[in-house]
C-alpha positions as CSV (number, residue, x, y, z in Angstrom):
1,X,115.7,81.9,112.7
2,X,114.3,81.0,109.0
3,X,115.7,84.2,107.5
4,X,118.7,83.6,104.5
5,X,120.9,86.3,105.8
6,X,121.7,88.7,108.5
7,X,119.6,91.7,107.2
8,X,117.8,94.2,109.1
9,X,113.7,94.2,108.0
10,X,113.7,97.7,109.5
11,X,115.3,98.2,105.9
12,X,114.0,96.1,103.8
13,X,112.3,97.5,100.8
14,X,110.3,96.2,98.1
15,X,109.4,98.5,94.7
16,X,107.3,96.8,92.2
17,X,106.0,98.5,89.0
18,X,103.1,100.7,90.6
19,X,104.3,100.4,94.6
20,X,106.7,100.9,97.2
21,X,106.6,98.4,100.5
22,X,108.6,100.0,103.2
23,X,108.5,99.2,106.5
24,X,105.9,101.0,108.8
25,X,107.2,103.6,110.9
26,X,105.3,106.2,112.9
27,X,105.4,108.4,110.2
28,X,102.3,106.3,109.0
29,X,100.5,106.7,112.1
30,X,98.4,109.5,110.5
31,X,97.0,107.4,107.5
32,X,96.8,104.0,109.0
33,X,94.1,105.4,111.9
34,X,92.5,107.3,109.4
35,X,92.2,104.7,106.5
36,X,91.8,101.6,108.8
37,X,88.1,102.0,109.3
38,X,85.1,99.9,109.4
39,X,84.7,98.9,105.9
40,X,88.2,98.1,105.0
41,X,88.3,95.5,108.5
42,X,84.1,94.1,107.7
43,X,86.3,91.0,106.6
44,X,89.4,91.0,108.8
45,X,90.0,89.7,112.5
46,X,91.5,93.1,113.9
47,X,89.0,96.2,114.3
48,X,89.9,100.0,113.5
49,X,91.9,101.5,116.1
50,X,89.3,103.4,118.3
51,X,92.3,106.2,119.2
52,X,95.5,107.4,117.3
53,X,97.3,105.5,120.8
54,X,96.0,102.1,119.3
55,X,97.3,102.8,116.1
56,X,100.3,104.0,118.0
57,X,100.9,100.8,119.8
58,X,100.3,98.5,116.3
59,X,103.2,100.5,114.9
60,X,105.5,99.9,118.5
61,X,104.7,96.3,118.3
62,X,105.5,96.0,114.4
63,X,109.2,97.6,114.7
64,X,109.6,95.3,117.7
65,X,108.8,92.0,115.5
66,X,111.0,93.5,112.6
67,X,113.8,94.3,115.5
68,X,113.3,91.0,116.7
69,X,112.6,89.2,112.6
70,X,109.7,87.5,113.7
71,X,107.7,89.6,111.6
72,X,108.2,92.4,108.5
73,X,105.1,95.2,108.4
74,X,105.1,97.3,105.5
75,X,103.3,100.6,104.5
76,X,101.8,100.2,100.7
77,X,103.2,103.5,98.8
78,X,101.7,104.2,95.1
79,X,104.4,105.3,92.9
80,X,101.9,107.1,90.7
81,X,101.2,110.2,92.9
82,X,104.3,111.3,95.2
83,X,103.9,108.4,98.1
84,X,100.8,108.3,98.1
85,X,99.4,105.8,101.0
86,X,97.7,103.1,99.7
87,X,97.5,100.4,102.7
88,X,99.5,97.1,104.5
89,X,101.1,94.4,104.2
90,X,102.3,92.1,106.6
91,X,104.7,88.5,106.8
92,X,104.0,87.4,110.1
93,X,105.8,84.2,111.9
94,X,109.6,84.5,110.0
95,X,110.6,82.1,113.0
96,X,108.1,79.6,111.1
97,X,108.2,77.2,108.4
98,X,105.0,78.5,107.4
99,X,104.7,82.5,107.9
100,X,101.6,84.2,107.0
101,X,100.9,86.9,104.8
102,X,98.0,89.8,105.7
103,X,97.0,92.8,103.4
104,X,94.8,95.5,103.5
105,X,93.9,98.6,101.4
106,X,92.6,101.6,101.7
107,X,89.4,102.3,99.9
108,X,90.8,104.4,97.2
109,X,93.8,101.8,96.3
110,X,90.7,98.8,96.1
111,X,89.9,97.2,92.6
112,X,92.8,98.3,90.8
113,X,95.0,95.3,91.4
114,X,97.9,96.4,94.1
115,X,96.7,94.0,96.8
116,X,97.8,91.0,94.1
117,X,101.0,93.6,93.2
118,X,101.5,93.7,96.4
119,X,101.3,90.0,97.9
120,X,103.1,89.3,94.8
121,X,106.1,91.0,96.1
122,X,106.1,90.1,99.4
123,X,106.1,86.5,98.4
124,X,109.0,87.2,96.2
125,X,110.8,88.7,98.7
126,X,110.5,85.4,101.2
127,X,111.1,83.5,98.2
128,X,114.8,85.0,98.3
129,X,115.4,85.9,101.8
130,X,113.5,83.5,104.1
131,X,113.5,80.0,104.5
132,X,109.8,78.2,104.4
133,X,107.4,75.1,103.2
134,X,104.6,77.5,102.1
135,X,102.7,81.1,103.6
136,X,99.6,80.9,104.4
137,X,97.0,83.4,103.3
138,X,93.7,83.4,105.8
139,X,90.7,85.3,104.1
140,X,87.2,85.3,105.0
141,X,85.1,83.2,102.7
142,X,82.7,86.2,101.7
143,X,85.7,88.4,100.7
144,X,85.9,87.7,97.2
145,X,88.3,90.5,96.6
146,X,91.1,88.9,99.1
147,X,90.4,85.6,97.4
148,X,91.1,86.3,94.2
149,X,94.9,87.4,95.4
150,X,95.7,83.9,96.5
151,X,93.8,82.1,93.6
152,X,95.8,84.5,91.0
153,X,98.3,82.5,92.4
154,X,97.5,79.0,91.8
155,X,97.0,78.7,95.8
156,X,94.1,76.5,96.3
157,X,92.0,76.0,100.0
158,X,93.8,73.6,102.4
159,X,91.7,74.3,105.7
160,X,89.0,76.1,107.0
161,X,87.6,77.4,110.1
162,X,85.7,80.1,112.1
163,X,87.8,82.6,113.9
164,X,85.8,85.1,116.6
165,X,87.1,88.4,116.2
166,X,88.2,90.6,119.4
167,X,84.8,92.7,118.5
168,X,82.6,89.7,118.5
169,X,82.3,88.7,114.4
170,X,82.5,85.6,113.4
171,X,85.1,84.8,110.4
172,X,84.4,81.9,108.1
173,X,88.1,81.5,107.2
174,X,89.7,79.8,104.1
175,X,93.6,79.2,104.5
176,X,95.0,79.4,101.1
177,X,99.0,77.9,100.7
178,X,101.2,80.1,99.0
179,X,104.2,77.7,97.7
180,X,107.7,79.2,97.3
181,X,108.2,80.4,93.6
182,X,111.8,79.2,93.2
């Protein structure tokens, strides 16, 4: 295990200035199927939960990996209105040297600057409580949005590759590394 300490993720908690990362629970069931939808996953590997089961078994499998610290899934909160739901975040692989990070947003939390918030926090957080060379940030090469988090950075592209999405897409990935901030 790569983490610092003996903490639980299931409590881990992250505020920034405009946001509160908590881990997902099934309270969030309800917003993740409903805001996961076809535009917000056009550039992402998984697809929209076709049921409010799917979405139920994401959220099973996510407190198992925090249960187990292999992996810490939080729910995006906006401060500004009263929890309001504003998308994911995920740090995937803890058991690695190189974990990755994943985001998404719901449309109404887009363009304003919370998914670099938001990966900006995370990475702070493994920066004080995990051990690791670097995370890695896949994106799809046509998501200019998403690669603007990394680049905000200073991460620059070290690989590249097509990934075939369980629905058939094809990704043109770009692998940023994000380097410990310490």
């Amino acid at each position: 295990m790569v983490l610092r300490r003996d903490i639980c993720l299931l409590e881990a908690e992250i505020a920034t200035d405009r946001l509160i990362l908590r881990p997902t629970s099934f309270i969030d069931l309800d917003q993740i199927f409903s805001k996961f939808n076809e535009r917000v996953t056009r550039f992402m590997f998984p697809s929209p939960a076709r049921s409010s089961v799917e979405t139920a078994s994401f959220i099973a499998d996510s407190i198992d990996g925090m249960v187990n610290r292999t992996n810490l899934q939080l729910t995006i909160l906006r401060k500004e209105t009263p929890n309001q739901f504003a998308g994911c975040a995920g740090l995937h692989h803890l058991e690695s040297r190189t974990p990755e990070i994943g985001i998404w947003l719901a449309e109404d939390s887009q363009g304003l600057g919370l998914g670099l918030e938001a990966v900006e926090a995370v990475c702070s957080w493994a920066a004080d409580e995990i051990e690791f060379d670097y995370i890695k940030y896949p994106v799809d090469r046509a998501n200019g949005a998403s690669r603007h988090i990394p680049e905000s950075l200073g991460a620059e592209v070290e690989d590249e590759y097509d990934r075939i999405t369980p629905d058939g897409r094809t990704l043109n990935i770009v692998e940023y590394r994000i380097c410990p901030d310490r």
